[in-house]
C-alpha positions as CSV (number, residue, x, y, z in Angstrom):
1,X,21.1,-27.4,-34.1
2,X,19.6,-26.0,-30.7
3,X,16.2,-26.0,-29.6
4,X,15.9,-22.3,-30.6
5,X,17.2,-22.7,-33.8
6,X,14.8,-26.0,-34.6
7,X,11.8,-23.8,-33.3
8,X,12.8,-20.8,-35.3
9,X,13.0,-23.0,-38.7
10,X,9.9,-24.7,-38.1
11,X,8.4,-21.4,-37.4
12,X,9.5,-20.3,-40.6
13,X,7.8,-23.2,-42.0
14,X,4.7,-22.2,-40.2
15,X,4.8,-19.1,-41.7
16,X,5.4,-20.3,-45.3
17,X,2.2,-22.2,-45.2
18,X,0.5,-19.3,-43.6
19,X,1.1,-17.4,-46.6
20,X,0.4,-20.0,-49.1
21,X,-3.3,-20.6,-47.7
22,X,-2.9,-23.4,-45.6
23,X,-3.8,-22.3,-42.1
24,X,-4.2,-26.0,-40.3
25,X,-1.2,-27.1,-41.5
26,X,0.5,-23.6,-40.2
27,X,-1.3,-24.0,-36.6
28,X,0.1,-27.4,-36.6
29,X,3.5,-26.4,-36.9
30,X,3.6,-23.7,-34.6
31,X,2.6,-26.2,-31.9
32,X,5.7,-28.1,-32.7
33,X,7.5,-25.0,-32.8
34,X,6.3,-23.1,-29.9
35,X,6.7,-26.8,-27.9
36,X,10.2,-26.9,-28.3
37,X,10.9,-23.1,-27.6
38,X,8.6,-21.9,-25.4
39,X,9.8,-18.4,-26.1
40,X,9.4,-18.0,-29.5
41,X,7.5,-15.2,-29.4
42,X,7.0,-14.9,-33.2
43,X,5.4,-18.7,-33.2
44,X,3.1,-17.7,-30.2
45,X,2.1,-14.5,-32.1
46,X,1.4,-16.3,-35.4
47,X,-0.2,-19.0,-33.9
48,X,-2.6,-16.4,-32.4
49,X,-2.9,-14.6,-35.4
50,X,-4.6,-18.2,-36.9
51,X,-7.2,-18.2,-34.4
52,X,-7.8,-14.7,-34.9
53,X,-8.5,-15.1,-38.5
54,X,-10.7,-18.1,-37.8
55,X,-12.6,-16.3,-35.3
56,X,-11.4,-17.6,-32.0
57,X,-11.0,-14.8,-29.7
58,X,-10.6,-16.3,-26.2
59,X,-7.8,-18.8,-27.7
60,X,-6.1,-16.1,-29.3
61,X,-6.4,-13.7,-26.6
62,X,-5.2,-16.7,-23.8
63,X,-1.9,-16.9,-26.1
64,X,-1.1,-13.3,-26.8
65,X,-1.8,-12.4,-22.7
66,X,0.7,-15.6,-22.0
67,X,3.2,-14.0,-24.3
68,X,2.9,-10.5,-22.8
69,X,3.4,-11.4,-19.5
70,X,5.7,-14.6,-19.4
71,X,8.0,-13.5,-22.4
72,X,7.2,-9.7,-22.0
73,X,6.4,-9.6,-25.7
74,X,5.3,-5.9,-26.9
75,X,3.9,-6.9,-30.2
76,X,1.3,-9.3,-28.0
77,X,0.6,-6.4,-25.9
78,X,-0.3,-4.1,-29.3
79,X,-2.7,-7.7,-30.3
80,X,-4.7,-7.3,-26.9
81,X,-5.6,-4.1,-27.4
82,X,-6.6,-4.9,-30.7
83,X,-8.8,-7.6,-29.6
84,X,-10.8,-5.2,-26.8
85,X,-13.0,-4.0,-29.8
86,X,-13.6,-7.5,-31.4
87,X,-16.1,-8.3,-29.1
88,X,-18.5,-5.8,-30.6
89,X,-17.5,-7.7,-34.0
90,X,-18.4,-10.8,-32.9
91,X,-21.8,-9.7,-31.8
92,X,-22.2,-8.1,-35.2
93,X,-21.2,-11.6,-36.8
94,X,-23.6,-13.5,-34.8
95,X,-26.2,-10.7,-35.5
96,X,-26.1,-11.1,-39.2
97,X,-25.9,-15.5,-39.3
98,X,-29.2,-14.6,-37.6
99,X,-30.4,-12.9,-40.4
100,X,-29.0,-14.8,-43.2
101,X,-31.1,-17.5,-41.7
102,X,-34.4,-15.2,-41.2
103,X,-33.5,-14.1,-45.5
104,X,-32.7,-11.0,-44.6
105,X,-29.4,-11.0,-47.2
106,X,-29.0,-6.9,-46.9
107,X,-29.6,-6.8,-43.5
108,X,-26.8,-9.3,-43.0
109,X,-24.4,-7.6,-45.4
110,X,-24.8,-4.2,-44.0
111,X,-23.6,-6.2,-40.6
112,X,-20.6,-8.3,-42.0
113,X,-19.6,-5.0,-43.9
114,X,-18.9,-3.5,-40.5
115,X,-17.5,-6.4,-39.3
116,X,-14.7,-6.1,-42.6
117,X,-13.3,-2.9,-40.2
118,X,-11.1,-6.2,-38.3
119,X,-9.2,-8.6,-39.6
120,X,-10.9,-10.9,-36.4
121,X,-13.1,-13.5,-37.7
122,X,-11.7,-12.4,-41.3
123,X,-12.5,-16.3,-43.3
124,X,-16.1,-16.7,-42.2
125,X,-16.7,-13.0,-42.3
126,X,-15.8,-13.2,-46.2
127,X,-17.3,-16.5,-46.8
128,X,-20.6,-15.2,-45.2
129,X,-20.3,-12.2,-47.6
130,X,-19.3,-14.4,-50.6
131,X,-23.1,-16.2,-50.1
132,X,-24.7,-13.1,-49.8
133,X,-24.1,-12.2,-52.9
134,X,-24.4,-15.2,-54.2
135,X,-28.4,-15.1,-53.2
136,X,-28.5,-11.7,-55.0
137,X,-27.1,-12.7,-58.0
138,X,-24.0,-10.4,-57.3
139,X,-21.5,-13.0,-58.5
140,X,-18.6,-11.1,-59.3
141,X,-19.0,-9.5,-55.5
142,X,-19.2,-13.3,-54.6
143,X,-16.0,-14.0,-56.4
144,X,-14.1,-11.4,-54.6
145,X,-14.8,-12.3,-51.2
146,X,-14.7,-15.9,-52.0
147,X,-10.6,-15.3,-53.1
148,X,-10.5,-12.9,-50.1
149,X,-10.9,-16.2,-47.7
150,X,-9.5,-18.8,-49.8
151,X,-5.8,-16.6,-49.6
152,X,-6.2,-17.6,-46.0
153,X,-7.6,-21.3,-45.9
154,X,-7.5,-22.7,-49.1
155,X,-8.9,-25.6,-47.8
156,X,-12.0,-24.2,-45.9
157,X,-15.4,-26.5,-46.3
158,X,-17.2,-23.5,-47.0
159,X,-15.1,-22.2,-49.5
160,X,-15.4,-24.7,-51.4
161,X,-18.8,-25.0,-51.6
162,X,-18.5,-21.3,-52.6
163,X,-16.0,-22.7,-55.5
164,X,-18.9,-25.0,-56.5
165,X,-21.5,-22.3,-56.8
166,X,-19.2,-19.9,-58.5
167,X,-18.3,-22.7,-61.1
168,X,-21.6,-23.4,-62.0
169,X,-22.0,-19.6,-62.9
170,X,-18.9,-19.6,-65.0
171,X,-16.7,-17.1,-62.8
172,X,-14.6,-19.9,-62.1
173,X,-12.4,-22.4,-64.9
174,X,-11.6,-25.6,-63.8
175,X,-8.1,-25.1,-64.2
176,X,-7.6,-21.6,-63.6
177,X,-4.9,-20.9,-61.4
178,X,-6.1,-18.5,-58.3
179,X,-4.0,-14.9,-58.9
180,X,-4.3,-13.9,-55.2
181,X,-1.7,-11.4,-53.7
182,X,-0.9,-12.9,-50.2
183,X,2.2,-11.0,-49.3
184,X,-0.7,-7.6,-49.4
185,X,-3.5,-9.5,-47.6
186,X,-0.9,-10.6,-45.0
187,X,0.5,-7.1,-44.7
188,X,-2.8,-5.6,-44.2
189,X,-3.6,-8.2,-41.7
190,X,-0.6,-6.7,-39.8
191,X,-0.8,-3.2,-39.9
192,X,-4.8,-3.2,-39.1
193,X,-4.0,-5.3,-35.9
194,X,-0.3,-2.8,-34.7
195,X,-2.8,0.3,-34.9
196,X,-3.4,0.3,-31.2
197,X,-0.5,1.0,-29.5
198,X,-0.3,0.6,-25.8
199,X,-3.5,1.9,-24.1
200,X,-4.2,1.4,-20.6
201,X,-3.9,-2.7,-19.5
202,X,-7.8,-4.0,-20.0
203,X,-9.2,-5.2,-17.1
204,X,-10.1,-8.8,-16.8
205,X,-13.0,-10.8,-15.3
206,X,-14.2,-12.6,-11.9
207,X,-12.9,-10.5,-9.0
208,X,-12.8,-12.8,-6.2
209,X,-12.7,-11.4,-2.2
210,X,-10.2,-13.2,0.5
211,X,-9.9,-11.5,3.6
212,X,-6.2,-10.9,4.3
213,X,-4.7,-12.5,7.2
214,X,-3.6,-10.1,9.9
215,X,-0.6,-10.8,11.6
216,X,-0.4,-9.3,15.3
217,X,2.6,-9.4,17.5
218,X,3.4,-9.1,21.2
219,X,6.1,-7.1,22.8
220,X,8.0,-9.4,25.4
221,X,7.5,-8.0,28.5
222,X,10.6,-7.7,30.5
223,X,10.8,-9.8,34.2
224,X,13.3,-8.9,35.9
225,X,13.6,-8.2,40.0
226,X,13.9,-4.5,40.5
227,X,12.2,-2.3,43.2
228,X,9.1,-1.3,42.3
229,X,9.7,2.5,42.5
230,X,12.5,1.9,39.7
231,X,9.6,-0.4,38.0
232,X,7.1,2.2,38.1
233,X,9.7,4.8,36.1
234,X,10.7,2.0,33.5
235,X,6.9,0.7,32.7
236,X,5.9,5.0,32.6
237,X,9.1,5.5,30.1
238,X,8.0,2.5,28.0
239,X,4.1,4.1,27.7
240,X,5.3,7.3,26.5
241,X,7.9,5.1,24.2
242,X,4.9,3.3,22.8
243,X,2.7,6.3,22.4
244,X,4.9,8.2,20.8
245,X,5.4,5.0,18.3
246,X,2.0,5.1,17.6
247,X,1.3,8.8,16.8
248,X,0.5,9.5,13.3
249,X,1.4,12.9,11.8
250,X,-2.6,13.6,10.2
251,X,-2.2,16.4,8.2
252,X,0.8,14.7,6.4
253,X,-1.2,11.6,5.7
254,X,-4.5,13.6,4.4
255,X,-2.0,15.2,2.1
256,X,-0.4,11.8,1.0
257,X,-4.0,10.6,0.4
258,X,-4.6,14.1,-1.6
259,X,-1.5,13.4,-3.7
260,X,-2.2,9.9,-4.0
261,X,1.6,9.0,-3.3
262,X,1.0,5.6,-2.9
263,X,4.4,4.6,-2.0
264,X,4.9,6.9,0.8
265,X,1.0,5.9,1.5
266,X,1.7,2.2,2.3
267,X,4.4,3.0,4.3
268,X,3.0,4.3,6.8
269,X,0.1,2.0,6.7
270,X,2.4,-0.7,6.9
271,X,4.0,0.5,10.0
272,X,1.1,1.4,11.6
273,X,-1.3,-1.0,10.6
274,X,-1.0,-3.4,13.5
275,X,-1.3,-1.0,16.2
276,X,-3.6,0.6,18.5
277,X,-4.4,4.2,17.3
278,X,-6.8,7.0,19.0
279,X,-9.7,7.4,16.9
280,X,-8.7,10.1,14.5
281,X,-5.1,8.3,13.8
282,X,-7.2,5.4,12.7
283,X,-9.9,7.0,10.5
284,X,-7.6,8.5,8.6
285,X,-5.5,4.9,8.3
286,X,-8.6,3.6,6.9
287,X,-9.3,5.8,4.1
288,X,-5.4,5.2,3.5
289,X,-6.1,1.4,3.1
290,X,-9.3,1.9,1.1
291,X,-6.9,3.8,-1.3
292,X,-4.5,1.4,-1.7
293,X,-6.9,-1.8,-1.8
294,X,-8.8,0.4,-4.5
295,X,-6.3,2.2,-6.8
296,X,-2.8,1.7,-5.2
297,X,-2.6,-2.0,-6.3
298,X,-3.0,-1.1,-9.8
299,X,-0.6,1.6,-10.0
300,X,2.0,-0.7,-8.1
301,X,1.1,-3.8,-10.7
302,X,1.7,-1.4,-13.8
303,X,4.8,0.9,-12.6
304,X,6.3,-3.3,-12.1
305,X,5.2,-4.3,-15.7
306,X,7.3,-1.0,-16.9
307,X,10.3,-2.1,-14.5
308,X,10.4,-6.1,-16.1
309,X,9.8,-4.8,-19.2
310,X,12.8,-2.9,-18.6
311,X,14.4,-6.0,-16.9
312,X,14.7,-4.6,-13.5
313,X,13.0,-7.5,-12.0
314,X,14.3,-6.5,-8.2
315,X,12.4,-3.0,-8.6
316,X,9.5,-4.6,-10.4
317,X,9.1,-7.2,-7.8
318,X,9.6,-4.9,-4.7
319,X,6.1,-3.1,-6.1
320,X,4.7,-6.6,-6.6
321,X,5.1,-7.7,-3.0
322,X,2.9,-4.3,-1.7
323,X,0.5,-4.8,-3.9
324,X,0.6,-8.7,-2.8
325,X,0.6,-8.1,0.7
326,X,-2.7,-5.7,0.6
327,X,-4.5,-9.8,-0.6
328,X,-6.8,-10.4,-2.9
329,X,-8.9,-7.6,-3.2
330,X,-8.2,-6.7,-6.9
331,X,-8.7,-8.6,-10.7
332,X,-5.1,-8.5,-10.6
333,X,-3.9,-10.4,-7.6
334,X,-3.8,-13.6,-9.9
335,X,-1.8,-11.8,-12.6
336,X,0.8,-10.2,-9.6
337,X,1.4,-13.9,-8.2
338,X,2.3,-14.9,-11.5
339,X,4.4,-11.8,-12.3
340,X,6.6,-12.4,-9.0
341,X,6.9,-16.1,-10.1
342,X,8.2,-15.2,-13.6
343,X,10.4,-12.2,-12.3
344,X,11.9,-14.3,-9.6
345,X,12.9,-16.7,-12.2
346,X,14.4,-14.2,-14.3
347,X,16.7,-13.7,-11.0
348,X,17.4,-16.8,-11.1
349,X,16.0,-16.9,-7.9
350,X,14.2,-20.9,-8.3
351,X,13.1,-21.7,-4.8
352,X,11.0,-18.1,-4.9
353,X,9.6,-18.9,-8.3
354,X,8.7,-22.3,-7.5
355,X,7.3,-20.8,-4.2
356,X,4.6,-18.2,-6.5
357,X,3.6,-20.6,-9.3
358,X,3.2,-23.2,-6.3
359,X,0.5,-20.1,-4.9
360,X,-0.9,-19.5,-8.3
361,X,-1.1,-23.3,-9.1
362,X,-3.3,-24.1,-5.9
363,X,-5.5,-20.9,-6.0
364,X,-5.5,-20.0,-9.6
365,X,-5.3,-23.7,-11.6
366,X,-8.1,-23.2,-13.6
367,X,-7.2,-18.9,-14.4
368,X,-5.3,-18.1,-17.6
369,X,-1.9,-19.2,-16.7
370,X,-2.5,-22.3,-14.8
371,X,-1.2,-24.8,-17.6
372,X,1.9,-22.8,-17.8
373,X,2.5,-23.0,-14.1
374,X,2.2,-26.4,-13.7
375,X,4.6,-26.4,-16.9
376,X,6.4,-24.3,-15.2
377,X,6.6,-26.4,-11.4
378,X,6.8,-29.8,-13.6
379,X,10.3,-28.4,-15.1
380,X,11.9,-26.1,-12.3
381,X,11.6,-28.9,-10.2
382,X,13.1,-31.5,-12.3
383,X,16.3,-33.2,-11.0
384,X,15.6,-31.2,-7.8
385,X,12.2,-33.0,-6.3
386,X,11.3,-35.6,-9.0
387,X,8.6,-36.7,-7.0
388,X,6.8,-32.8,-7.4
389,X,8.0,-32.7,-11.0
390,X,6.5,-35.6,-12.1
391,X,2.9,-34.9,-10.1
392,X,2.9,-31.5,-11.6
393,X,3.8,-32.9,-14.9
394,X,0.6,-35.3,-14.2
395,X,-1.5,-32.7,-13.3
396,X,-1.0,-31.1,-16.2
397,X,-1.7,-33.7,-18.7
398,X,-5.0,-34.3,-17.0
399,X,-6.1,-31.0,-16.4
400,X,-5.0,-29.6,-20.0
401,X,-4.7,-32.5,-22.3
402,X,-5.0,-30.0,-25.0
403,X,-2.8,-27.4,-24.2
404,X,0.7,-26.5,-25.4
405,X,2.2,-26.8,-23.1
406,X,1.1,-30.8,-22.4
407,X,4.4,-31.7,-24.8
408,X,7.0,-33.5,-24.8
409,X,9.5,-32.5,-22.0
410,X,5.9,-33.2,-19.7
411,X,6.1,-36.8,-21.6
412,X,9.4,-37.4,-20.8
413,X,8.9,-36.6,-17.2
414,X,5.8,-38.8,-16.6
415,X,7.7,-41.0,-18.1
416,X,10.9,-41.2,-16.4
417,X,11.3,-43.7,-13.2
């Protein structure tokens, strides 16, 4: 049996117990399974679904962005945008604990109600509403909630002290067997979190400036012994040479900023960058490179997340390396560096992924991918530079003990001699 087809029965495993309430033992194995396949999208997915459930946004957001942009995963994509809104929820949440604890029980519901509008945070959400009523006397609401987070952690503390409660009151034999319709909850679970489909790619945090380096060059000069006369001609041709070079047609670059082609926009700010322009020439040039720097980057980063979601990594990359080359002046510059390292690898092209995740690893180690790039460096460079493989692979089991992606191919490389 293969690796993927290990990963894919564990999975199933995974899911299995999932459905049958136990949630631990589901994340559990889909760490085994997502460890041995690294593209299992559906493990990754579950797995993020489980922190969902108990309320752990960044952790399940960190998985489903990895997924999205390492294994191009489109159901990940449709979680994200799920997951912009839950924010507000888990303000609510924290709103109504703070009532609970100050007694006010229908203050606290009317919160947690609104908070039943996600599945996010959906066992302590329940649980919270379970005691609510509990404190009002409402047992049978009680009992319903209670069942609601016990189909998903059947082995939750709280839960069971909600089990206690409700035995006392005599909603609850000893021996009764829990009639709870999973396959529903789960199904519900999944359609309330695919309604969001594809809005524009949310913006992330911490936008860090680095001045990009300029790189000027010098014309050799040519030396040789002619008359001067003959000189004076040739040095008057090449300044007429040069100024024509360095005109730039105005009108048509005021009308490319108009238009906001921003192909045909870095184009000419590419080629004219460097030089020296008259006064006009470079105003204009300016607001061309204020354009790009402010909108152009994005447009270039999502028109390549279209073209390798497509597959056509070349296409995808040759936007990637514009909006690489106007430097860190956007959220995304992080995010582009790791896209060229993953696209390049889809090319098969090693030495120029190595070459990106070695640029994301040393300026972006602590961002979202930085365990998977060091996973990444650790194995790509295995059997070709042991010596990097194995100090990547050691990096990474220092840096993120608890990640992932700290299994066991990274043990066996530490390990090897």
């Amino acid at each position: 049996m293969n690796n993927e087809a290990k990963s894919r029965k564990i999975y199933t495993k995974a899911l299995d117990n999932f459905n049958n309430g136990n949630i631990d033992k589901a994340l559990d194995l889909c760490e085994k399974s997502i460890s041995i396949d690294l593209k299992n999208n559906s493990a990754i997915n579950l797995k993020g679904l489980l922190y969902y459930l108990k309320g752990d946004l960044i952790s399940c957001k960190n998985l489903w962005k990895m997924n999205y942009h390492t294994n191009k995963d489109t159901v990940s994509y449709k979680y994200l945008q799920d997951a912009k809104l839950d924010e507000q929820f888990l303000k609510k949440y924290a709103n109504a604990i703070t009532l609970i604890k100050n007694n006010d029980i229908e203050g606290a519901i009317d919160l947690l109600k609104q908070c039943e509008k996600t599945d996010f945070n959906r066992i302590n959400v329940c649980n919270n509403l379970a005691m609510c009523y509990i404190k009002l006397g409402k047992y049978n609401n009680a009992l319903e909630y209670y069942e609601k987070a016990l189909s998903i952690d059947k082995n939750n503390d709280i839960s069971i002290n909600i089990k206690k409660e409700l035995y006392k009151k005599g909603l609850i034999k000893k021996h009764k067997g829990k009639k709870i319709l999973i396959a529903i909850l789960v199904i519900s679970i999944i359609s309330s979190i695919s309604i969001y489909l594809f809005n524009k790619f949310n913006k992330t945090k911490n936008i860090s400036e680095i001045k990009n380096n300029k790189i000027t060059s010098k014309e050799n000069k040519n030396k040789s012994n002619i008359p001067k006369k003959e000189e004076a001609k040739k040095t008057e041709t090449k300044k007429q040479e040069i100024k024509k070079e360095e005109k730039i047609d105005i009108q048509n670059l005021n009308n490319y900023i108009e238009k906001k082609n921003y192909i045909q926009l870095y184009n000419i700010y590419s080629n004219y960058k460097n030089k020296n322009l008259d006064v006009n020439s470079k105003s204009v040039l300016v607001k061309a490179e204020k354009l790009l720097k402010e909108e152009g980057v994005e447009y270039f980063y999502n028109t390549a997340m279209v073209n390798t979601n497509n597959k056509k990594y070349k296409e995808s990359n040759d936007l990637l390396l514009k909006a690489y080359s106007l430097g860190n002046v956007n959220y995304l510059y992080p995010h582009i560096i790791y896209l060229l390292a993953t696209n390049y690898e889809a090319l098969n092209n090693i030495s120029e992924a190595i070459r990106y995740y070695e640029i994301y690893a040393s300026s972006f180690m602590k961002n979202d991918y930085g365990d998977l790039a060091l996973y990444k460096l650790a194995t790509l460079n295995e059997k070709v530079d042991d010596a990097k493989s194995k100090n990547y692979a050691k990096k990474l089991s220092q840096i993120y003990p608890q990640s992932m992606y700290n299994n066991s191919n990274i043990k066996r490389i530490i390990n090897n001699n």
